[in-house]
LUMTORDREN-899502 format. One line per field, with one value per atom (N, C-alpha, C, O): x, y, z; atom name; residue in three letters. Coordinates in Angstrom, 3 decimals. Layout:
BEGIN
east: X,...
north: Y,...
up: Z,...
a: CA,...
r: Ala,...
This chain:
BEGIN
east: 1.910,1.802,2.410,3.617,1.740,2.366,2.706,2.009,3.796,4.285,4.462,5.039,3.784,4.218,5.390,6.225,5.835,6.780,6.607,5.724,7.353,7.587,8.043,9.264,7.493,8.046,7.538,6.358,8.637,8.199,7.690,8.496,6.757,6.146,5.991,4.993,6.627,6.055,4.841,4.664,3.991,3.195,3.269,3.832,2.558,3.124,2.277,1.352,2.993,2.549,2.544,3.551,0.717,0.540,0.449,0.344,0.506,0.101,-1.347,-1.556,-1.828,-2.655,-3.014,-2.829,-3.413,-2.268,-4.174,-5.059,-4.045,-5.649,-5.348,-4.204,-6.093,-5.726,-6.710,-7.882,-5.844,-6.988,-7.727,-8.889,-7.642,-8.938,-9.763,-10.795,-9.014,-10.289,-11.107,-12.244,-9.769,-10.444,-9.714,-9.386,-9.322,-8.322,-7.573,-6.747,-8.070,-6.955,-6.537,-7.136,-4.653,-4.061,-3.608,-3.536,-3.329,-2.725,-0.943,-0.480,-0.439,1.082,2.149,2.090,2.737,3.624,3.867,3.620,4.351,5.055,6.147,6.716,6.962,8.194,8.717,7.841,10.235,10.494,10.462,10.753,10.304,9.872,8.518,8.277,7.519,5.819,5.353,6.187,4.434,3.866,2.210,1.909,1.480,0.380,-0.202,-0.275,-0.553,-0.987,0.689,1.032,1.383,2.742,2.363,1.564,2.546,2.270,3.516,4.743,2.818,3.729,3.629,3.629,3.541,3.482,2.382,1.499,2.415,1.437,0.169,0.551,-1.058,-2.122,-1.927,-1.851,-1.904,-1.782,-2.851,-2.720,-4.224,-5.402,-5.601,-5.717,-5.589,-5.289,-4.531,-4.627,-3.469,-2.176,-2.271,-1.573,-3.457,-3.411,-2.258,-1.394,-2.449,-1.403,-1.988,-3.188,-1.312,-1.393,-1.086,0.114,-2.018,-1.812,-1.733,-2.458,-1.141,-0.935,-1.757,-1.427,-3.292,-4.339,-4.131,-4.752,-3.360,-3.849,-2.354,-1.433,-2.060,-1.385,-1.418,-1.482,-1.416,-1.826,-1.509,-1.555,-1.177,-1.099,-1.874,-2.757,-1.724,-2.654,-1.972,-0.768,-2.860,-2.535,-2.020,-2.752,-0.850,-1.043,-1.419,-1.409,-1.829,-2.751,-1.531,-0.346,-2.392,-1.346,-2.509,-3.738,-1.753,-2.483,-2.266,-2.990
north: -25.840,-24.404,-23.815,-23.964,-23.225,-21.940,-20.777,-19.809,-20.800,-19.572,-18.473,-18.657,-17.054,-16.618,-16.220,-16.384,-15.748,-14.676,-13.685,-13.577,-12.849,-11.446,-11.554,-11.717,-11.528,-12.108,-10.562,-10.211,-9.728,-8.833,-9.158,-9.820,-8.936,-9.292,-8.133,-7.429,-7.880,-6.704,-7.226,-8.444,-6.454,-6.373,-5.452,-4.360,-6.142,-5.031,-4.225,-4.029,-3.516,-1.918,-1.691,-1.745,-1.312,-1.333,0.363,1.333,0.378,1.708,1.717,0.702,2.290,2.230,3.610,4.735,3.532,4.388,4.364,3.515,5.514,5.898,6.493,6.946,6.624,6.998,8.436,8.538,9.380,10.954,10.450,10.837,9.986,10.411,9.102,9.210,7.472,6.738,6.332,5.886,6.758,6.057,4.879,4.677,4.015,2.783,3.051,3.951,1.870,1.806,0.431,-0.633,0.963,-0.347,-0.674,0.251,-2.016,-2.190,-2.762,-3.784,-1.936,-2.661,-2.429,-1.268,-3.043,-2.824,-1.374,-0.542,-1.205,0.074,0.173,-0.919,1.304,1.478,2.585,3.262,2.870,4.068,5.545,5.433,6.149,7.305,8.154,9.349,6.701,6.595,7.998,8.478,8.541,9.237,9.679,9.363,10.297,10.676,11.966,13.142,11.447,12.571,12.713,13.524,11.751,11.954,11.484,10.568,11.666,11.231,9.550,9.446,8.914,7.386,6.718,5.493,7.566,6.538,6.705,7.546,6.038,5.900,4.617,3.450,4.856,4.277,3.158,3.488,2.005,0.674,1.038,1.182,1.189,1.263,2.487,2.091,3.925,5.093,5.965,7.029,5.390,6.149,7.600,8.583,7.431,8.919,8.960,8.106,9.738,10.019,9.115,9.309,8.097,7.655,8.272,8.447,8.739,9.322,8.410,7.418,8.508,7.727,8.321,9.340,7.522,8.263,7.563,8.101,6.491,5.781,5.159,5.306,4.645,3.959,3.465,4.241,2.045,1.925,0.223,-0.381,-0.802,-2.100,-2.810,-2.463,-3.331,-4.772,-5.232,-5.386,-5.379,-6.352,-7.765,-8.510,-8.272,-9.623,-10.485,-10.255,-11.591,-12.983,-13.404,-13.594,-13.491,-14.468,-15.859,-15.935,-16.526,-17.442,-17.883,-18.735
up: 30.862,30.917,29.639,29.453,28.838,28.003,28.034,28.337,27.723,27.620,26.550,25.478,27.040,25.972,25.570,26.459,24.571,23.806,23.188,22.336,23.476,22.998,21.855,21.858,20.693,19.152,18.484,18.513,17.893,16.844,15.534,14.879,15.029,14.089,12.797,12.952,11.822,10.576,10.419,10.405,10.302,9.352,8.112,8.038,7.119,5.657,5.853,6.641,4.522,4.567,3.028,2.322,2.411,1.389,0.866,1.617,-0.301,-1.167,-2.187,-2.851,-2.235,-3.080,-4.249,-3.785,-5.426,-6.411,-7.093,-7.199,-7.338,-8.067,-9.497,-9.548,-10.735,-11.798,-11.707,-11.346,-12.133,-12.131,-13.503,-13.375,-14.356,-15.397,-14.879,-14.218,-15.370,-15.289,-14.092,-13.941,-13.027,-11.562,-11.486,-10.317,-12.248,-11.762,-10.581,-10.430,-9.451,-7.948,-8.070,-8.224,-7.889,-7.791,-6.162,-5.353,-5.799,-4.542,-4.605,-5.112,-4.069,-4.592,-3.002,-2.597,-2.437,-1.435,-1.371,-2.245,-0.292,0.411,-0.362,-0.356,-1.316,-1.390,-0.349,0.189,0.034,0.415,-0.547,-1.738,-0.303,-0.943,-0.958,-1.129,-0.636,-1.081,-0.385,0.383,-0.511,0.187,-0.560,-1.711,0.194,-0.240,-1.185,-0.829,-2.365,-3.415,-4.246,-5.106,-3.689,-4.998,-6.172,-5.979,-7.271,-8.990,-8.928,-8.947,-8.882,-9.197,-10.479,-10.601,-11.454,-12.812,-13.940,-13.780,-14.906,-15.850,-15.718,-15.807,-15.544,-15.282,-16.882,-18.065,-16.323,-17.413,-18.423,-19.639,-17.474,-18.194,-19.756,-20.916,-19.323,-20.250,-20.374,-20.984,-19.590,-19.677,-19.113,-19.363,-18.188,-17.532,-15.910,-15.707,-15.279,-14.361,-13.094,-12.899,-12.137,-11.080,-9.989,-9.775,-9.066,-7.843,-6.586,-6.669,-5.646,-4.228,-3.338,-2.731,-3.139,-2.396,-0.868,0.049,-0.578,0.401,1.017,0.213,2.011,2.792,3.588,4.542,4.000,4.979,5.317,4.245,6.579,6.978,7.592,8.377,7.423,7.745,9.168,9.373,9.931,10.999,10.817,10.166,11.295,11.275,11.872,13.081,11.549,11.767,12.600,12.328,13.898,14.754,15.447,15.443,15.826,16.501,18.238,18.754
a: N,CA,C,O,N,CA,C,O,N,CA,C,O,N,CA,C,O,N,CA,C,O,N,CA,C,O,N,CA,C,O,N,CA,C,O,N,CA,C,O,N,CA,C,O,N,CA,C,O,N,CA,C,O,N,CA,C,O,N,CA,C,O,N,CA,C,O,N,CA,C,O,N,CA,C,O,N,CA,C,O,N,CA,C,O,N,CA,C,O,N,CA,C,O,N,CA,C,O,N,CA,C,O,N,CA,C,O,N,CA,C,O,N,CA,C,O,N,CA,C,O,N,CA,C,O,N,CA,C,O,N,CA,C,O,N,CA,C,O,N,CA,C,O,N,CA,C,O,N,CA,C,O,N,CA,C,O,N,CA,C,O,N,CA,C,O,N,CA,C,O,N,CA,C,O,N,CA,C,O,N,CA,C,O,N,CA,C,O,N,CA,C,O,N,CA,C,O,N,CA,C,O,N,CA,C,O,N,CA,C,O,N,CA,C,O,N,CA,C,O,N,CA,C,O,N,CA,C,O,N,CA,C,O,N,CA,C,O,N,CA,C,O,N,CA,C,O,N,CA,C,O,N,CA,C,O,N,CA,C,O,N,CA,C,O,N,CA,C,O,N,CA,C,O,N,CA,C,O,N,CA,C,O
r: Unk,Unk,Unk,Unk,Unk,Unk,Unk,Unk,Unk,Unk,Unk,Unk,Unk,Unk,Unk,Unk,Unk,Unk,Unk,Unk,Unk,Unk,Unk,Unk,Unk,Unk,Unk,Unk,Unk,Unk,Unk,Unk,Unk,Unk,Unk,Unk,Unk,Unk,Unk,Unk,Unk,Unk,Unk,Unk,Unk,Unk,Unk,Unk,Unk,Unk,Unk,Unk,Unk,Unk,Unk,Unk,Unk,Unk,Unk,Unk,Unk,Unk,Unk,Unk,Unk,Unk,Unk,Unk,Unk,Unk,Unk,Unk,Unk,Unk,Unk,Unk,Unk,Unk,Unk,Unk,Unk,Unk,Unk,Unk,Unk,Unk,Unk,Unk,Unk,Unk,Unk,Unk,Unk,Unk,Unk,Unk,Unk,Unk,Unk,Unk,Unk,Unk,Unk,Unk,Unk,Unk,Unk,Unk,Unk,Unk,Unk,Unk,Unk,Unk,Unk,Unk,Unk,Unk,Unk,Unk,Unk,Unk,Unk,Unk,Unk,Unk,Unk,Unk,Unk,Unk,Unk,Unk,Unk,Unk,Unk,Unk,Unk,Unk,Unk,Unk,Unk,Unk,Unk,Unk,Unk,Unk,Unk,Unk,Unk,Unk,Unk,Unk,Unk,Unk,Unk,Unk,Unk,Unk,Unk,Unk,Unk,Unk,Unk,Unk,Unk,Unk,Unk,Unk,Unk,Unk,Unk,Unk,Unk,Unk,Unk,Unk,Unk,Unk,Unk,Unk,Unk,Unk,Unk,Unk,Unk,Unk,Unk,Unk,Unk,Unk,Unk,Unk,Unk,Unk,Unk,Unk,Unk,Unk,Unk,Unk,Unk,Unk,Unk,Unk,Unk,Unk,Unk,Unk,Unk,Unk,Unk,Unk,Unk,Unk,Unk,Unk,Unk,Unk,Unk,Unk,Unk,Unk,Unk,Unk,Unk,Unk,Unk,Unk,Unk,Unk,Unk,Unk,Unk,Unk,Unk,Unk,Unk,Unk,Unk,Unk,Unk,Unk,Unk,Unk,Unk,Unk,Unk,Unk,Unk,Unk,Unk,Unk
């Protein structure tokens, strides 16, 4: 017989960061602070402004 368990599990929690001129979207972990439409940085690509369009986790893979 198996049994289950009550096991808490995180799942992560990603950000995703859009560039206003070229359109570049990056995917990078959750920091605290994150939020949506905040300015997070300089776009690698043209050095235009990175916006935080998205948030969001992934379910985890259990078996």
């Amino acid at each position: 017989m198996k049994r289950s368990y009550n096991k808490e599990v995180k799942a992560p929690v990603y950000t995703i960061e859009e560039c206003t001129q070229c359109g570049l979207k990056s995917k990078r972990f959750f920091q605290d602070g994150d939020y949506v439409y905040r300015r997070s940085g300089k776009c690698g690509k043209c050095n235009g402004t990175m916006i935080i369009t998205y948030i969001y986790t992934e379910k985890p893979i259990t078996e």
